[in-house]
C-alpha positions in Angstrom: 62.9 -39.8 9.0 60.1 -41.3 7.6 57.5 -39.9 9.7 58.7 -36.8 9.0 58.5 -37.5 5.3 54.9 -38.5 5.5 54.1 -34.9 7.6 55.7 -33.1 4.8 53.5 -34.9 1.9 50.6 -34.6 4.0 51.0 -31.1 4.5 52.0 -30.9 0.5 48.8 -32.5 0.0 46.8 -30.1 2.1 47.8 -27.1 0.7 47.0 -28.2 -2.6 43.5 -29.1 -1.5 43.3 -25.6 0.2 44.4 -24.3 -2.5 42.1 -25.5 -4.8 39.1 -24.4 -2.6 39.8 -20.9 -2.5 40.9 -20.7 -6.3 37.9 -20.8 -8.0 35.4 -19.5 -10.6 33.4 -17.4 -8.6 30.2 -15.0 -9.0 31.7 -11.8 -7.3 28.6 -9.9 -7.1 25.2 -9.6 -9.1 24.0 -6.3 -10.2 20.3 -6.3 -10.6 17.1 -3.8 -11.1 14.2 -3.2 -8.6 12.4 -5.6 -10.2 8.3 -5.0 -10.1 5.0 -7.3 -11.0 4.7 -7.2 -14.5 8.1 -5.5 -15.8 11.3 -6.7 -17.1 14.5 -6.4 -15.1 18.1 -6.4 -16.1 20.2 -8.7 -14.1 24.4 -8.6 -14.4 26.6 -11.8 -13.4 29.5 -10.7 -12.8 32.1 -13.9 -13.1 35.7 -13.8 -11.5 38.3 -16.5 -12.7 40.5 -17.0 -9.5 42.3 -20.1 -10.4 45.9 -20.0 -11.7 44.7 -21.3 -15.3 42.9 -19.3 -17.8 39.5 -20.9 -18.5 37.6 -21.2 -21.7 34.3 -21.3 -23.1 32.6 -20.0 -20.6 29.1 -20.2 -20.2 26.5 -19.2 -17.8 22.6 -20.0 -18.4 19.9 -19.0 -15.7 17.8 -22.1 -14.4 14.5 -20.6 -13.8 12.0 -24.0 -14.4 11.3 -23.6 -10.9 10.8 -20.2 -10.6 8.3 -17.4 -11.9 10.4 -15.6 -14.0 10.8 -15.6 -17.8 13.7 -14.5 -19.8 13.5 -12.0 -22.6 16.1 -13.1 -25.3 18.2 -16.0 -24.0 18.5 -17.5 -20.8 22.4 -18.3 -21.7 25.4 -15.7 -22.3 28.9 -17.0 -23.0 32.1 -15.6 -23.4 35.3 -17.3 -25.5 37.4 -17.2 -22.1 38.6 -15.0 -18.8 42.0 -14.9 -18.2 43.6 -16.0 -14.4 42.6 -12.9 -12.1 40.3 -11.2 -14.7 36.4 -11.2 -14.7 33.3 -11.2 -17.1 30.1 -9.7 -17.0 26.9 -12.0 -18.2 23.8 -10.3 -18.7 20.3 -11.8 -18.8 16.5 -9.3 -19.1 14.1 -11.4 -16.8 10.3 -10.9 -16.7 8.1 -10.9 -13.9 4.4 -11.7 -14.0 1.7 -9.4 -13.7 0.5 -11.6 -10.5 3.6 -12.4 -8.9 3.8 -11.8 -5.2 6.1 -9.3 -4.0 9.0 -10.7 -1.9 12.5 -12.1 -2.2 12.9 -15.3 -5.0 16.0 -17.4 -5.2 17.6 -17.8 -9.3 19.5 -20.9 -9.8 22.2 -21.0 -12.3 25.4 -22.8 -13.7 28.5 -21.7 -14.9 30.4 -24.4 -17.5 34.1 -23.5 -18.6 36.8 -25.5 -19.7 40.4 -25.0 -17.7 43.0 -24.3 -20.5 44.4 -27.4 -21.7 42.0 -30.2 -20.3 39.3 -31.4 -22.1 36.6 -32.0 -19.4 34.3 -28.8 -18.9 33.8 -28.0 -15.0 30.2 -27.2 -14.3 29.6 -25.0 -11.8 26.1 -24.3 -10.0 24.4 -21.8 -7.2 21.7 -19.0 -7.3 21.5 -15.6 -6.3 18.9 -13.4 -5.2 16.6 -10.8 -6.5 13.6 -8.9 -4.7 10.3 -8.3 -6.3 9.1 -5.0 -4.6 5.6 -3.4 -5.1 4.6 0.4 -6.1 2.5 2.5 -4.1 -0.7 3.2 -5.8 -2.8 5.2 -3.2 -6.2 6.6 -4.2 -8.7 8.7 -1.7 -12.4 9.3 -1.5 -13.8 11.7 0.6 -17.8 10.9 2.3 -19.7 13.4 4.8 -22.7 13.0 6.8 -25.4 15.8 7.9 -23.1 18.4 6.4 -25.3 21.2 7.2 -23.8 24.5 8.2 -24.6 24.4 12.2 -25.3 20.9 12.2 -23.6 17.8 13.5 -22.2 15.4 11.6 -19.7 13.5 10.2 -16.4 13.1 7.9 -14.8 10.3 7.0 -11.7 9.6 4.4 -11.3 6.3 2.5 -7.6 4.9 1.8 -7.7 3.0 -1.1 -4.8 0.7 -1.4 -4.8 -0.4 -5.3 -1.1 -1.6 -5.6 0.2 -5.5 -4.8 1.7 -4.3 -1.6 0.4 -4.2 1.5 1.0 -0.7 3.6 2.1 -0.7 7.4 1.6 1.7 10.5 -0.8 3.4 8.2 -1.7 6.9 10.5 -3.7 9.8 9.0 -3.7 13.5 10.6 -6.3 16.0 10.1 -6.4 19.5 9.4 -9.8 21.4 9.8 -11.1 23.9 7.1 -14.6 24.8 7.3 -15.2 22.6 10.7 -14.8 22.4 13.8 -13.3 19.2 15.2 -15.1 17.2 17.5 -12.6 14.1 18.0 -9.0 13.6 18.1 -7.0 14.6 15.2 -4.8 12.0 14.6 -5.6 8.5 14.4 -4.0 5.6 13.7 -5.0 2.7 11.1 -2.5 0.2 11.4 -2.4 -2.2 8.1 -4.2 -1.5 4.4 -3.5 -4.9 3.0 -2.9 -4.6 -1.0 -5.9 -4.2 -3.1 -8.1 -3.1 0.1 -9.1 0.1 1.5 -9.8 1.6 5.4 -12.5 4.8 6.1 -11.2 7.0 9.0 -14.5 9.4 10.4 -14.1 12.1 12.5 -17.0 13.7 14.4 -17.2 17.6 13.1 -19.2 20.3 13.6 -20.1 21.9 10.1 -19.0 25.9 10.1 -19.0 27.2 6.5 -20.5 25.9 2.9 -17.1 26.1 1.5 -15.2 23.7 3.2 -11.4 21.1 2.9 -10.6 17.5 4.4 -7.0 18.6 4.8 -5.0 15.3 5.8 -1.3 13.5 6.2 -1.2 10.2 5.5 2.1 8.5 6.4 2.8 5.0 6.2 5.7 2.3 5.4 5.8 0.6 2.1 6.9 -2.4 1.0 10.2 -1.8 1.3 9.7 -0.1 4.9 10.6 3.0 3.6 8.2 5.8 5.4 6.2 7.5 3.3 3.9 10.5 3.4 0.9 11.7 1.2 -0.8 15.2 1.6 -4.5 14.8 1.0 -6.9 18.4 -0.1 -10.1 17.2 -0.9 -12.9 19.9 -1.3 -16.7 18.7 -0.5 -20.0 21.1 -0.3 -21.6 22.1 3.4 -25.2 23.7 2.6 -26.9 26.1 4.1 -30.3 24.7 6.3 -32.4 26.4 2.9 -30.7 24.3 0.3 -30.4 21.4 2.6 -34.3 21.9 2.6 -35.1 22.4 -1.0 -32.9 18.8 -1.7 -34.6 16.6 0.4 -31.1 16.2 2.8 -32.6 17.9 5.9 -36.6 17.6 7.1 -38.1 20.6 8.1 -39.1 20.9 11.5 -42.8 21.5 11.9 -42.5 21.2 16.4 -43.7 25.0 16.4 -46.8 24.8 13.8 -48.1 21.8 15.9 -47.7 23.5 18.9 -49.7 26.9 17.5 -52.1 24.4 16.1 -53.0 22.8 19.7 -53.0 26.2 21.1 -55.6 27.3 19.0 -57.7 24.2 19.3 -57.3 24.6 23.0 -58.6 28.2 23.2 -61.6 27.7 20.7 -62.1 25.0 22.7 -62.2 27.0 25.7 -64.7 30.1 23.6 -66.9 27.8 22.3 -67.2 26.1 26.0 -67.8 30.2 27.7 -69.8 30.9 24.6 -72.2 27.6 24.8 -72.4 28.4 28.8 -73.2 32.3 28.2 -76.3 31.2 25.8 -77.5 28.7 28.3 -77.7 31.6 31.3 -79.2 33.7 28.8 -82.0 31.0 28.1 -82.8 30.6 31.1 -83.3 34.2 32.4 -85.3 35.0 29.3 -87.4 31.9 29.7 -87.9 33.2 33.4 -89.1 36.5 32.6 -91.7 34.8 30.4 
């Protein structure tokens, strides 16, 4: 009889303990912005009250001394009380800084509240977390070599990465207008690490003096979302003449220096039959005197 009186306190006992662990004031989810270096970003607590008192007094504050974020306004909001079963909503505007590194960060925070009738406040504590992602910025820049129509050269595209994210399974395919393409179309860069760049040349033949670098750039951001930018960049071919008159081009002077030894060699050739005609002349005069 008693044994069976201790099972049934014990059992009393850890049902209450259970109890107590599941009821609870929880944070039932967090609504927050994309956040971005350098821009504010609202973030939403919102606070359930599952235990079987209402609470009171109810505060939550945002422990960021170890983190890079700032606050704009408060780092506290408060509410009088939540009822048993209802929630609250706590709001807080949080800063990023211009040089933060984008990637995932851990906020700490507490919640204090009272339980109806006790004196004692119950402090609470865990974090959540937000991600700091990074806009694209892509810029482009277009450079040529020999681009002389008929002439053998070179293009070559520049992917200029000016954002704080770095951009993966970069790939760029071309489109020729003007040129005729002397290497493989596609071709694949890999990594542009933020604030870098990457040139991609292709080996053309030059066709017309109006001519396009028509590309696709596609890559995954920082988020590993794929992403695709259409590149039309104009640029100048000229013409042998113009390339001549500016100096780009030398003019080839093979066939003047070959008329010029030609006719070396044959006055050297009618001044050698000429000298050899006036000496057989001499000499027959001379004999007749």
């Amino acid at each position: 009889m008693k044994k069976t009186f201790s099972l049934t306190i014990f059992s009393i006992l850890l049902l209450v303990l259970t109890l107590n662990i599941i009821s609870a004031v929880i944070v039932e989810s967090v609504d927050a912005e994309k956040f971005h270096p350098g821009e504010n970003g609202k973030v939403t607590l919102n606070v359930k009250n599952t235990l079987s008192d209402d609470i009171e007094d109810v505060s939550v504050v945002l422990v960021l001394g170890t983190t890079p974020f700032t606050t704009i306004g408060s780092s506290e909001d408060s509410e009088d009380g939540i009822k048993d079963g209802d929630k609250e909503s706590f709001s807080f505007t949080l800063k990023s800084p211009n040089d933060i590194k984008p990637g995932d960060y851990n906020i700490p925070y507490s919640i204090t509240y009272t339980v109806q009738d006790e004196t004692a406040p119950t402090i609470k504590t865990g974090s959540f977390g937000i991600t700091v992602s990074a806009e694209t910025e892509l810029g482009f820049a277009i450079e040529t070599k020999d681009a002389v129509v008929g002439k053998q050269g070179k293009v070559s595209l520049e992917i200029i990465n000016s954002g704080f994210g770095d951009l993966k399974s970069v790939s760029v395919k071309i489109e020729p207008d003007g040129f005729e393409l002397l290497s493989k179309d596609k071709v694949f860069v890999g990594t542009v690490n933020a604030e870098d760049s990457d040139i991609v040349t292709w080996d053309v033949l030059f066709k017309e003096t109006s001519s396009n670098l028509k590309a696709t750039v596609t890559y995954k951001d920082f988020d590993n979302n794929v992403q695709t930018e259409i590149v039309n960049l104009p640029f100048t071919v000229y013409t042998k003449e113009r390339a001549l008159e500016l100096g780009l081009i030398k003019k080839n002077n093979t066939g003047i220096y070959v008329g010029v030894v030609i006719v070396l060699i044959v006055l050297w050739i009618v001044y050698r039959q000429a000298r050899k005609y006036l000496r057989i002349r001499n000499k027959k005069k001379n004999g007749r005197n």
